[in-house]
C-alpha positions as CSV (number, residue, x, y, z in Angstrom):
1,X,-3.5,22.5,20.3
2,X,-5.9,25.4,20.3
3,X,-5.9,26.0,16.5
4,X,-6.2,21.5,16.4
5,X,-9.5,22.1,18.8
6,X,-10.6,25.0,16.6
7,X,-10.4,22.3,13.3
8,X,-12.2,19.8,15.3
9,X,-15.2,22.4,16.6
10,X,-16.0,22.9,12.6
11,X,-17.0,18.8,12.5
12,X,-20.5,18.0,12.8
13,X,-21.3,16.1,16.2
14,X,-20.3,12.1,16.5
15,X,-24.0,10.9,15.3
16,X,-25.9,8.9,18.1
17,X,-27.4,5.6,18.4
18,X,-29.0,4.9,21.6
19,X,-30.7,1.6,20.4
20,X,-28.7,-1.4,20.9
21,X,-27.5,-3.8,18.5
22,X,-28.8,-6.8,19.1
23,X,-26.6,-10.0,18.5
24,X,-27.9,-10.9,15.4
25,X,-30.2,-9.7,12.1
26,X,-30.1,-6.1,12.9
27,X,-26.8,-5.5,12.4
28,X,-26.9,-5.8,9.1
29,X,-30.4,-4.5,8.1
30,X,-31.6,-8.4,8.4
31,X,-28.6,-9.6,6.1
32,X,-26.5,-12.3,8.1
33,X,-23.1,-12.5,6.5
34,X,-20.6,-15.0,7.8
35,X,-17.0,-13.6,8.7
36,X,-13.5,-14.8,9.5
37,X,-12.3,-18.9,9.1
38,X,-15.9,-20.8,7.9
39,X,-16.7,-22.5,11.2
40,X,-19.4,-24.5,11.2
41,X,-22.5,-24.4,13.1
42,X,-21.0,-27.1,15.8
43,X,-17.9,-25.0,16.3
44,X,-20.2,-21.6,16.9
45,X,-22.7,-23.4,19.6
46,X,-19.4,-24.6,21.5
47,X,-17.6,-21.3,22.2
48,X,-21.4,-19.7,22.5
49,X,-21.8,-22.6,25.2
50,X,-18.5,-21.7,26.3
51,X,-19.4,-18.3,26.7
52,X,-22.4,-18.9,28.6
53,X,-20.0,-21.4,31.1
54,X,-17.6,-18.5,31.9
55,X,-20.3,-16.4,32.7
56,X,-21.6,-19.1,35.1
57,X,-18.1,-19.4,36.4
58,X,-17.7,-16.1,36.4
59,X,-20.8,-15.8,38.9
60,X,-19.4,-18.7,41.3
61,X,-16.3,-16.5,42.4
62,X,-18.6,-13.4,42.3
63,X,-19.8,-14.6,45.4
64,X,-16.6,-15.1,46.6
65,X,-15.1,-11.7,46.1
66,X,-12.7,-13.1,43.6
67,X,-14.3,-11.9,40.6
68,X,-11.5,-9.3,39.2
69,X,-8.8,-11.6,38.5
70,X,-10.7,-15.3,36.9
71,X,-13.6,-12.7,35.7
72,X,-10.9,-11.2,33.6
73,X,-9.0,-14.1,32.3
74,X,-12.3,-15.7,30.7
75,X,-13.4,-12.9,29.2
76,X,-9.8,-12.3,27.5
77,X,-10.2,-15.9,26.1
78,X,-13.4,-15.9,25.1
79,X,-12.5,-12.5,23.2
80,X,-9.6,-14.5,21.7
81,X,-11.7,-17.2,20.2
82,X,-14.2,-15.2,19.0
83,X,-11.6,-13.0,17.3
84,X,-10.5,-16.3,15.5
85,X,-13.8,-18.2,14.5
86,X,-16.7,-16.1,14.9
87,X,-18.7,-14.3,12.9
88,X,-20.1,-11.1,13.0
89,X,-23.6,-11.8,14.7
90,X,-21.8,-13.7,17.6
91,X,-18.9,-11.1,17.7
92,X,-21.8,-8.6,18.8
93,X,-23.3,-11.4,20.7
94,X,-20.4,-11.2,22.9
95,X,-20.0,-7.1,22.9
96,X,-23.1,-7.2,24.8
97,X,-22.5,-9.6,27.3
98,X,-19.6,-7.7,28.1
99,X,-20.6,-4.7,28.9
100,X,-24.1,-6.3,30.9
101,X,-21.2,-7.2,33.1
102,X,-21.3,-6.0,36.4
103,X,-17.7,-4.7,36.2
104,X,-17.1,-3.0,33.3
105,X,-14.9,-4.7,30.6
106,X,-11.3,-3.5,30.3
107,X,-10.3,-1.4,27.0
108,X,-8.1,-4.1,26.0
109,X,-11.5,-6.9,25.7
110,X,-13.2,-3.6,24.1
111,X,-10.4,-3.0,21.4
112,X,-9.7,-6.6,20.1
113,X,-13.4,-6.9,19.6
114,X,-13.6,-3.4,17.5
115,X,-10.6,-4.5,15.8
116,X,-11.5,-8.1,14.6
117,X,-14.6,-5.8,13.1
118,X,-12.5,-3.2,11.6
119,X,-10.4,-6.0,10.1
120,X,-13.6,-7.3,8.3
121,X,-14.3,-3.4,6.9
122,X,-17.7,-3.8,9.4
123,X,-17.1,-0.2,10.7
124,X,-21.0,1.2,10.2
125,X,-21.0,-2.1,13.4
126,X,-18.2,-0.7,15.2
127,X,-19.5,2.8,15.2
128,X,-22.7,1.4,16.8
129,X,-21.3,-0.6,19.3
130,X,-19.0,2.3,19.9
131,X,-22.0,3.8,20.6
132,X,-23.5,1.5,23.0
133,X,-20.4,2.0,24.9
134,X,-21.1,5.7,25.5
135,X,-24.6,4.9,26.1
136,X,-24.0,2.8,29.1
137,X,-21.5,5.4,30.3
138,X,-18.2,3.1,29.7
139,X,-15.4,5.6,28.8
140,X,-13.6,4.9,25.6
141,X,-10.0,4.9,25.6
142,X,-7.8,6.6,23.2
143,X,-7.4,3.8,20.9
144,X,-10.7,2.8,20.6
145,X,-11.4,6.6,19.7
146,X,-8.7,6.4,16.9
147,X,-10.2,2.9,16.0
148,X,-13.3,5.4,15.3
149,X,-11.8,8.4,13.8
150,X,-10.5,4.9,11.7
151,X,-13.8,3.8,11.0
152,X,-15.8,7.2,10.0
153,X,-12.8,8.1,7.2
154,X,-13.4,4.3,5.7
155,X,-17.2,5.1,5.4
156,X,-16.3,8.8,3.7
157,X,-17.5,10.6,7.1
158,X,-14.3,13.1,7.6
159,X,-16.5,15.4,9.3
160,X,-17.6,12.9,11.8
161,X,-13.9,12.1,12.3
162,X,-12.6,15.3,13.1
163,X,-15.5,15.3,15.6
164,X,-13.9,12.6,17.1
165,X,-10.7,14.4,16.8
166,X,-12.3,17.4,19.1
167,X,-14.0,14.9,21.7
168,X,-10.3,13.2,22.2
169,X,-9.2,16.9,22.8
170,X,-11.9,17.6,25.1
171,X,-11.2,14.1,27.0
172,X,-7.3,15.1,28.1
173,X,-5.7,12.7,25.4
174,X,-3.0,14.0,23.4
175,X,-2.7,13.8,19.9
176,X,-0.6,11.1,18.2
177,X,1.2,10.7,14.7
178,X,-1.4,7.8,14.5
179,X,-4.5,9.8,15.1
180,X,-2.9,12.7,12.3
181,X,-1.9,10.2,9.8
182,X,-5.3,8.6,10.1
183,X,-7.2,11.7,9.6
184,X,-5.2,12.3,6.4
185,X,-5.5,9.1,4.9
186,X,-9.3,9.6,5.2
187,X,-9.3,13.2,3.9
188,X,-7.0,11.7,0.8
189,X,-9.1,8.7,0.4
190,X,-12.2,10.7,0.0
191,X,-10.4,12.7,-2.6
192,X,-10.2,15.8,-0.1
193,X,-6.1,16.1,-1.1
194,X,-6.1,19.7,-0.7
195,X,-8.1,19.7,2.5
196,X,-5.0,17.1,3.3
197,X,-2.7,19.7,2.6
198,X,-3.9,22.0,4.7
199,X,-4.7,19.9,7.8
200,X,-0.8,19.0,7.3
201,X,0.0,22.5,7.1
202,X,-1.8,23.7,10.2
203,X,-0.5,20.5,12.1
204,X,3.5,21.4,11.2
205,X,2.8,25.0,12.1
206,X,1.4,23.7,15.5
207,X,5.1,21.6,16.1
208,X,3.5,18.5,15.6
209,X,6.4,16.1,14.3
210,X,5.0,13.9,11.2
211,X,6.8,10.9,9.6
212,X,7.1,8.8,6.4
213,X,4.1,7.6,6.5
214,X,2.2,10.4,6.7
215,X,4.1,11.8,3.5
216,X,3.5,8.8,2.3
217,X,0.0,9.0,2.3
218,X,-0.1,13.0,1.0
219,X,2.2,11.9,-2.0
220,X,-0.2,8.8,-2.8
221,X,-3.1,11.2,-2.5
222,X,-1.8,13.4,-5.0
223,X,-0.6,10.9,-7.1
224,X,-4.4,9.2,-6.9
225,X,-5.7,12.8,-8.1
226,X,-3.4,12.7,-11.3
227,X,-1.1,15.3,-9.6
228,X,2.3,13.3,-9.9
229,X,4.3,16.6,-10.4
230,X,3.0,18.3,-7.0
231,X,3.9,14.8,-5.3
232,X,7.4,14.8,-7.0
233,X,7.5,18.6,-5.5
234,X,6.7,17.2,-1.7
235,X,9.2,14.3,-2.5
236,X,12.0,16.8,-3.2
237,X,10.8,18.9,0.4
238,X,11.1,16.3,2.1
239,X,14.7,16.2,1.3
240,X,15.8,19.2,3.3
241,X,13.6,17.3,6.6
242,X,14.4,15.3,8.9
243,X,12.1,12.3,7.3
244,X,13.8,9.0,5.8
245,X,12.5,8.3,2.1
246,X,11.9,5.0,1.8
247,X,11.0,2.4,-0.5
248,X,6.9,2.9,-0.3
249,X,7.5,6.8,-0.9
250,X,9.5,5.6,-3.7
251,X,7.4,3.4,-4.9
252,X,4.3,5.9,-5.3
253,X,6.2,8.1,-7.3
254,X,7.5,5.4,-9.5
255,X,3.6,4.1,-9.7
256,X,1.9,7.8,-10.3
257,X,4.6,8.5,-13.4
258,X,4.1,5.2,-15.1
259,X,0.5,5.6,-15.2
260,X,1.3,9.1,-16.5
261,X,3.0,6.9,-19.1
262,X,6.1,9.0,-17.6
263,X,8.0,5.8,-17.9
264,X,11.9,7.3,-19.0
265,X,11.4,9.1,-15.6
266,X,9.9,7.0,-13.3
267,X,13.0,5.0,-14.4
268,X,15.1,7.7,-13.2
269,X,13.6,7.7,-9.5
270,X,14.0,4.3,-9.4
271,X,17.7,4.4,-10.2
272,X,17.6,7.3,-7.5
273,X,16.3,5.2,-5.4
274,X,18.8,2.7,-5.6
275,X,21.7,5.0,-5.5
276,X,20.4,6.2,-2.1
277,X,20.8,2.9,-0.7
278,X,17.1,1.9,-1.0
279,X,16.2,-1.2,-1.8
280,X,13.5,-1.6,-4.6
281,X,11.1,-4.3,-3.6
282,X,8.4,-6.1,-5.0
283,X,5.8,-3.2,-6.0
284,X,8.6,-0.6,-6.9
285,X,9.3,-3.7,-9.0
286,X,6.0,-4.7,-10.2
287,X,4.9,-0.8,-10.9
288,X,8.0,-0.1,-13.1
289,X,7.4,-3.4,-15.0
290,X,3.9,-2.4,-15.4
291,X,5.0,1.3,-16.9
292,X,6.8,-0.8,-19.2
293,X,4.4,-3.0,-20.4
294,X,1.9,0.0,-21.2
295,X,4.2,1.6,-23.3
296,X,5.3,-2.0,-25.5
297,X,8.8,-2.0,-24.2
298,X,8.0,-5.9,-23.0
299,X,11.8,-6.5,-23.6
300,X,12.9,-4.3,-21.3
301,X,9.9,-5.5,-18.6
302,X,11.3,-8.7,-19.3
303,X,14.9,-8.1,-18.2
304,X,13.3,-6.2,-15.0
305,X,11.7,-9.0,-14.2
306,X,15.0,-11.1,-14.7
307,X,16.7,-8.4,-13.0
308,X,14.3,-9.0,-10.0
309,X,14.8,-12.9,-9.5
310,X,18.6,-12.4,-9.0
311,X,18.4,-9.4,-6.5
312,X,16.3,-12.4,-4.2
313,X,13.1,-10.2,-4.9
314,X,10.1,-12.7,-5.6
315,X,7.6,-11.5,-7.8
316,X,4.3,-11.9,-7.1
317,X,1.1,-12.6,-8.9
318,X,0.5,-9.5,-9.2
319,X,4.1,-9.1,-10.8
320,X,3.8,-11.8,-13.3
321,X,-0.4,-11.2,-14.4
322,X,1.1,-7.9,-15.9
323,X,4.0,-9.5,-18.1
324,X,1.3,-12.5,-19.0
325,X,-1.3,-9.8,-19.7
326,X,1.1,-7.6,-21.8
327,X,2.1,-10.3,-23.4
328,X,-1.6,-11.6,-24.8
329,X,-2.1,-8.3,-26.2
330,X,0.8,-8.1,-28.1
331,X,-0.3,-12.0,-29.5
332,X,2.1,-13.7,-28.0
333,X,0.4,-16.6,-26.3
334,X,2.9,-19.0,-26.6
335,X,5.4,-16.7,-24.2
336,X,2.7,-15.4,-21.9
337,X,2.2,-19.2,-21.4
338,X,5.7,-19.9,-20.4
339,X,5.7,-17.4,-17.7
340,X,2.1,-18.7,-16.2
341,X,4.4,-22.2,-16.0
342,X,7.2,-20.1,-14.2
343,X,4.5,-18.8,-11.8
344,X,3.8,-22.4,-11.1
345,X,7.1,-23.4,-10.6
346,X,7.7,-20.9,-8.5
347,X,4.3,-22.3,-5.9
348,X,2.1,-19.0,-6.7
349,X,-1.0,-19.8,-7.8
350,X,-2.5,-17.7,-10.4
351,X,-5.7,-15.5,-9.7
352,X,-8.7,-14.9,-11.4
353,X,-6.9,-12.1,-13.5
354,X,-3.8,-14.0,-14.5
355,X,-6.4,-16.9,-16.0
356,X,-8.4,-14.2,-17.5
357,X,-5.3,-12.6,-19.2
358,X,-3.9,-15.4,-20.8
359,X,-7.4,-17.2,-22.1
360,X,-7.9,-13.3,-23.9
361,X,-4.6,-14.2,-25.3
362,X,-5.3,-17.5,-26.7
363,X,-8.4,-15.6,-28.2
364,X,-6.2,-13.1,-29.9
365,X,-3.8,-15.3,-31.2
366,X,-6.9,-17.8,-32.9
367,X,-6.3,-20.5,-30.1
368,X,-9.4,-21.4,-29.2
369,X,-9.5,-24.7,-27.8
370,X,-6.4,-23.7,-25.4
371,X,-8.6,-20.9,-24.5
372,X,-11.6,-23.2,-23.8
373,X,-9.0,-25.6,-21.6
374,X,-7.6,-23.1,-19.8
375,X,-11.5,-21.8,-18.1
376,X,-12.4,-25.4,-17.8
377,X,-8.5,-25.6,-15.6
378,X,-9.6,-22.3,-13.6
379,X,-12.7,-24.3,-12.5
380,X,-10.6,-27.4,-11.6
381,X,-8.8,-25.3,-9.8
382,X,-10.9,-24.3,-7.3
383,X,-11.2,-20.8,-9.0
384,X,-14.8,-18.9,-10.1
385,X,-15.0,-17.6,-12.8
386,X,-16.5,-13.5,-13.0
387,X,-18.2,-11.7,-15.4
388,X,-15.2,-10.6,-17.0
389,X,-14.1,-14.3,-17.2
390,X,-17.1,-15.2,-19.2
391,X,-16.8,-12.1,-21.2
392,X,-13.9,-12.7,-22.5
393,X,-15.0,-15.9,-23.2
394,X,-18.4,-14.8,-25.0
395,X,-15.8,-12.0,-26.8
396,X,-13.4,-14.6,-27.9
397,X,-16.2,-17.2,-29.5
398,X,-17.3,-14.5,-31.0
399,X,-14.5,-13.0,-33.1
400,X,-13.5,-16.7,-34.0
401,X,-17.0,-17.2,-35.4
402,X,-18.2,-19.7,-32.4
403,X,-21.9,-18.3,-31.7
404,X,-23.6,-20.6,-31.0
405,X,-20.8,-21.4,-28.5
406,X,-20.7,-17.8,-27.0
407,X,-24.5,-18.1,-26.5
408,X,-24.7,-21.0,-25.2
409,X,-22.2,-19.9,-22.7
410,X,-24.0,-16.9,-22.1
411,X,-27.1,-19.0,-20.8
412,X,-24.7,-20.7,-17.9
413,X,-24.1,-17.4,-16.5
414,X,-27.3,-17.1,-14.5
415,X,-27.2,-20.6,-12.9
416,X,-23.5,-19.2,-11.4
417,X,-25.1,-16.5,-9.7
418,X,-23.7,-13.9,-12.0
419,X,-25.5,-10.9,-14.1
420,X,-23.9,-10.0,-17.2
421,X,-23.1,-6.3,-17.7
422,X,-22.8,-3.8,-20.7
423,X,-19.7,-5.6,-21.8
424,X,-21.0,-8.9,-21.9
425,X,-23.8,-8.3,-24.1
426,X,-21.4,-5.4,-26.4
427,X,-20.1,-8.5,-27.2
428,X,-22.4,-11.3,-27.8
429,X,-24.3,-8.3,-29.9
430,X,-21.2,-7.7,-31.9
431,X,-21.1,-11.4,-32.7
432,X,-25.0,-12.1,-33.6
433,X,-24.5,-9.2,-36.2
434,X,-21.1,-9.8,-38.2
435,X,-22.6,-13.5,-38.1
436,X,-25.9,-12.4,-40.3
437,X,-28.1,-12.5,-37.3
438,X,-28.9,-8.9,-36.5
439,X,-32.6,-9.7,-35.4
440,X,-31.7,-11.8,-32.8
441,X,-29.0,-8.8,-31.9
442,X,-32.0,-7.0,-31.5
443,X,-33.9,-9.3,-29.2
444,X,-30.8,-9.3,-27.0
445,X,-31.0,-5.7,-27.2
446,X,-34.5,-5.7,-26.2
447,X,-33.8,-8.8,-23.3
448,X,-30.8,-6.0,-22.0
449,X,-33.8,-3.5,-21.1
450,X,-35.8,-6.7,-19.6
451,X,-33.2,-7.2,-17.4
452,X,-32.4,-3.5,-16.2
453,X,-29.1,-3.8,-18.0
454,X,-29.2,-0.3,-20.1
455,X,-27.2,-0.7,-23.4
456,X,-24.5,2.3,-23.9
457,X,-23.2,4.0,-26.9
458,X,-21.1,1.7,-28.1
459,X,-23.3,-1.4,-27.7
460,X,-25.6,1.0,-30.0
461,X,-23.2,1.6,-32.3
462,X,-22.5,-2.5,-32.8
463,X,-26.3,-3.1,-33.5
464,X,-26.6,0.1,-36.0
465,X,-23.1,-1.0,-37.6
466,X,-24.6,-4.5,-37.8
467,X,-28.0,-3.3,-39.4
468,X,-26.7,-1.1,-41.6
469,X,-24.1,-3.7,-43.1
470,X,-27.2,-6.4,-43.5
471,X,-28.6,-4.2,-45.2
472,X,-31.6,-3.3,-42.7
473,X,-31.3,0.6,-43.2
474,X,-35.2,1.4,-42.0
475,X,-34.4,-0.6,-38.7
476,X,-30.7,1.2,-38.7
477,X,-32.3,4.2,-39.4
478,X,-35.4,4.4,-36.8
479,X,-32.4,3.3,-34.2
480,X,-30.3,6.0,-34.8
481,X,-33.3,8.4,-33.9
482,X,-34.3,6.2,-30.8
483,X,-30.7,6.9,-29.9
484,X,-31.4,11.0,-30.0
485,X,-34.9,10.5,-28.3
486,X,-33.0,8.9,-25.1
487,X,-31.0,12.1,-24.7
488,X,-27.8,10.2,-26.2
489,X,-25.1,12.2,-28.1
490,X,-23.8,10.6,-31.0
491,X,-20.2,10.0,-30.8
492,X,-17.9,10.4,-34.0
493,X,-18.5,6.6,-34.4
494,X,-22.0,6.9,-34.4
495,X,-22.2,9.7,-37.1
496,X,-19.7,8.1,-39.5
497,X,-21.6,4.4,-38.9
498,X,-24.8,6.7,-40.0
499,X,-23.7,8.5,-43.2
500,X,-21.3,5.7,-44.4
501,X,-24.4,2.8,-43.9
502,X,-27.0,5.1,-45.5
503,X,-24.5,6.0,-48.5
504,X,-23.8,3.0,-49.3
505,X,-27.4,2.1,-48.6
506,X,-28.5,4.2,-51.6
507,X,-29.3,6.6,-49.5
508,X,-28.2,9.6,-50.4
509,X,-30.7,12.5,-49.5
510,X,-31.3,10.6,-46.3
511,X,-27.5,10.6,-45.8
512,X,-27.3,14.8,-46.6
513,X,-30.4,15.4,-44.4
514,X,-28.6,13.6,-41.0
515,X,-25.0,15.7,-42.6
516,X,-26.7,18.7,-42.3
517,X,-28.6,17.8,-39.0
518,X,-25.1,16.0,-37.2
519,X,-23.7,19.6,-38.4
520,X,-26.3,22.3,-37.1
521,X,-26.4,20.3,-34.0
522,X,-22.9,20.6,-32.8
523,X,-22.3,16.7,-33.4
524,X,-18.3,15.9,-33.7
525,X,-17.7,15.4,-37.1
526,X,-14.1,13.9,-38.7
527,X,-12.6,13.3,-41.7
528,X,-14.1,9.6,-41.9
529,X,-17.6,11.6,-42.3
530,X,-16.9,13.9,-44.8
531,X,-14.7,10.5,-46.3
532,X,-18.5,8.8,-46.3
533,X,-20.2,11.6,-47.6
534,X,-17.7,12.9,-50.4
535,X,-17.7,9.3,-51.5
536,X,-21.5,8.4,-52.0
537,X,-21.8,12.2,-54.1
538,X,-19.3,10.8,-55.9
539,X,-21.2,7.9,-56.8
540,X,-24.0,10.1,-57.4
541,X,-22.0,11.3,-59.9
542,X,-22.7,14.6,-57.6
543,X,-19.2,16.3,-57.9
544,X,-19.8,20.0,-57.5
545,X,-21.2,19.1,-53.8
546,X,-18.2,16.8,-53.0
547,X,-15.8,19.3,-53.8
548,X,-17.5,22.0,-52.2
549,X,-17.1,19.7,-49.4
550,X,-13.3,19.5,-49.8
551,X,-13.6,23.2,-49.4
552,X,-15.8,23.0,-46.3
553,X,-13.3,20.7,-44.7
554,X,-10.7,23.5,-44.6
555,X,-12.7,26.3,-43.3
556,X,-13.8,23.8,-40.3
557,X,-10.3,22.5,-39.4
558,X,-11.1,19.2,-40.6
559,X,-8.2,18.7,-42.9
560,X,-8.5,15.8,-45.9
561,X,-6.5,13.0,-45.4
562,X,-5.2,10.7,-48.8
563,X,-8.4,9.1,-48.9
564,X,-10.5,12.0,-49.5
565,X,-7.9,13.3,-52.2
566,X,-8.4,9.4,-53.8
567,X,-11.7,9.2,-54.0
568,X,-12.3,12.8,-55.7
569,X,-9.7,12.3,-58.0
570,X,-11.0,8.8,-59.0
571,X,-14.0,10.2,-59.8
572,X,-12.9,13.2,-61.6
573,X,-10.6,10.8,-64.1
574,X,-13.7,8.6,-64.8
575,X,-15.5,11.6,-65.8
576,X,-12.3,12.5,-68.0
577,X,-11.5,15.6,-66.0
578,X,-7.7,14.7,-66.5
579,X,-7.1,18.9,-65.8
580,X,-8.8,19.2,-62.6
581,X,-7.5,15.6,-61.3
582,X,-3.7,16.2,-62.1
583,X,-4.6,19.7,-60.6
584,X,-6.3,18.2,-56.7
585,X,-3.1,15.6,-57.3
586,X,-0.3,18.7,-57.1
587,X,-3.1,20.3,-54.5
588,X,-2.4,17.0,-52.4
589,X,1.5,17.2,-52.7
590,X,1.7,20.6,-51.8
591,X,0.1,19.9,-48.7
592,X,2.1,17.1,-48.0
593,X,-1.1,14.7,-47.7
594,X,0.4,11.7,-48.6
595,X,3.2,11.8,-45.5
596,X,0.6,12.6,-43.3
């Protein structure tokens, strides 16, 4: 305990708030936000009427000496239906009436209060009320101090928290697994992982007795950091203790390896699991199917899936958006579809994610008028559309040379209340310039800075691909150094858009200067670059340089692909150089080139 009070002393002090929070605008720095089941404004004014009536009531046996026992009982129902219909502004409201009571309210009115809040994710509220508790000198109990310990690790103030730990110390209370497991989960949550560790470290070696859930919570941590290995070390640990794996232990490992793309093995914990006598269930499941999905073994997914219906486990949405959404990649709308239907038969009704997966797909596989159905359907369906919806949208009108449609669509976006993002205008960019129309790319560009949405490399790159394929190569040209002046590295892409565009632009000096610019500077350079630049000396008629190049290419590790061997050769042949060709030809089998 001393070595617990020691931890706890190193935490800043619990910040203070001696203003009270009114019931109302303050709260929320003047934002109202309703909470909770939508009641209306009738429903509100009765329970606030009722809540003005038990205070009245309330008063009547004051009088009487009887106050303790009906006192009580309405405050414990009004708490109860403010819990259920209320929002936040009353919920505060009614904090303060409670404790402008002449008999202080018990913990238990207190706690389902803080709770309903913590529930909503308002905990910057509950630590102010909490507050006002202290302020008027009410005691908190122990689980309202957890509730806060709760509250400062979901707003990423751990040091704050463990000063709660050290005031609970102070008061008399004794630890819990609860308080512990709480203060790891926020360490681990605010990507402190190692400080988890060793708070779990110092805790054991104090003969504190911890549980699956707080190994839970280390090995998700670790998993969450990319340190799947470490968490499959714990797992094994925890082997020779006294702590029951379970299924959620289980299930983390399974979820870290796949999104390692450590599929094969997280295959093997889940057989593990099962030989251990653990159940999978719906996310051991769903992870495993997910693994499989990422690395194109959709057969296999699909038999897990079957494999899943006949152990009783249900799938969920979640469950079958992966398959629908693996499936639309891989083009095949026409089974992605099928499972949506199977989701319906089933009574789950698809998400925002699953419609957004499946209209993609009908994209990919030319669909378009399916595509347009299905978003009109999501709307019918009670379902809003996002950003990402309408993206894909704008995306998939775009590649299947509709516009004027994507624009057009683009336009509705404000009138829903939504902003689109980097993405969204990547997109409609892309589509103005492989449809001719790379001026009114660049007034979108320009509308993008209007709108403080700032463009990123790649939406760049689309407008200097597009001006450099129409033929613009001054606009292309003064981009590519606007790109520099913002402090922007060119990427790979970038470079190879550059000396390709201004090659086959006719070019050619311009093309060497930026070669010899890209490669003083550091700039990533591939074999596509010296592919571009090899090329337009060759139709230059420029040979010496290009293979000079080919020489180059070795000394910098950038090895010539089949390509590169292609195009010198072509050109030495049409300059009748039969010797040197059928000499860079054996050059090129020797090396092995063409298995490459």
């Amino acid at each position: 305990m001393a070595q617990l009070q020691q931890y706890a002393s190193c935490a800043p002090g619990i910040p203070a708030c001696s203003r009270r929070v009114p019931g109302g605008v303050e709260a929320r720095g003047g934002l109202r936000l309703q909470r909770g089941v939508a009641a209306g404004i009738e429903d509100r004014e009765e329970v606030l009427r009722f809540s003005r009536w038990c205070g009245a009531f309330e008063g009547v046996f004051e009088s009487s000496g009887k106050t303790v026992k009906v006192g009580f009982l309405m405050r414990v129902i009004l708490v109860n239906l403010i819990i259920i219909i209320i929002n936040i502004d009353d919920a505060v409201f009614s904090f303060n009436r409670l404790i402008d009571r002449r008999h202080p309210p018990s913990h238990v009115e207190i706690g389902k209060l803080l709770k309903a809040l913590i529930m909503e994710k308002d905990y910057h509220i509950v630590v102010s009320l909490f507050s006002q508790l202290e302020f008027r000198g009410i005691a908190p109990s122990f689980i309202t101090l957890n509730m806060l310990i709760n509250c400062f690790c979901q707003m990423g103030h751990t040091g704050y928290a463990f000063s709660v730990l050290g005031k609970i110390i102070k008061m008399g209370y004794q630890c819990d697994i609860i308080t512990l497991n709480t203060l790891m989960k926020g360490l681990c949550i605010n990507g402190k992982v190692k400080s988890a560790l060793k708070f779990h470290d110092e805790v054991r070696a104090q003969g504190y007795q911890l549980d699956e859930v707080t190994y839970g919570t280390l090995i998700n941590g670790l998993c969450k950091i990319g340190q799947t290995r470490a968490a499959i070390e714990l797992l094994r640990k925890l082997e020779k203790q006294p702590i029951k794996l379970d299924v959620i232990i289980y299930s983390i490992v399974i979820d870290g390896l796949c999104k390692d793309g450590l599929v094969n093995e997280a295959y093997k914990y889940f057989s593990e699991m099962i030989a251990r006598g653990i159940s999978p269930d719906v996310v051991s499941y769903s992870s495993l199917i997910h693994g499989l999905c990422c690395v194109d073994k959709l057969e296999e997914a699909t038999k897990l899936l079957n494999q899943m219906v006949q152990n009783n486990i249900k799938p969920n949405i979640y469950t079958y958006s992966i398959l629908i959404d693996a499936l639309s990649k891989e083009g095949k709308a026409t089974e992605a579809h099928k499972v949506f239907h199977l989701m319906l038969q089933r009574g789950l009704k698809p998400d925002i994610v699953t419609y957004n997966a499946l209209i993609d797909g009908y994209f990919l596989a030319k669909n378009v008028s399916e595509a347009a159905t299905l978003f009109d359907d999501m709307v019918k369906m009670g379902l809003k559309p996002d950003v990402q919806s309408y993206t894909i949208m704008i995306d998939g009108y775009c590649k299947n040379r509709r516009v004027d449609k994507a624009f057009a669509l683009f336009e509705t976006m404000p009138q829903r209340n939504l902003v689109p993002d980097t993405v969204t205008y990547s997109s409609l960019i892309d589509g103005l310039c492989k449809s001719g129309r790379t001026s009114d790319g660049q007034d979108l560009l320009d509308v993008m800075h209007a709108r403080g949405q700032y463009p990123d490399l790649n939406t760049f790159n689309i407008l200097l691909d597009g001006l450099f394929k129409s033929r613009h190569i001054e606009d292309a040209t003064a981009l590519f150094l606007k790109i520099i002046g913002k402090g922007i590295r060119p990427s790979v892409v970038t470079c190879n858009i550059l000396i390709d565009g201004l090659c086959k632009g006719g070019r050619l000096k311009t093309a060497q200067q930026f070669f010899r610019h890209i490669h003083i500077n550091g700039y990533q350079l591939d074999v596509i670059t010296y592919n571009a630049m090899i090329s337009g000396l060759c139709k230059e008629d420029l040979l010496d340089e290009a293979m000079a190049l080919l020489t180059e290419m070795d000394k910098n590790s950038c090895f010539p692909n089949i390509v590169t061997y292609e195009i010198l050769i072509r050109a030495l042949l049409e300059r009748n150089e039969n010797h040197k060709a059928e000499k860079l030809l054996c050059e090129m089998i020797s090396k092995r080139v063409m298995s490459q």
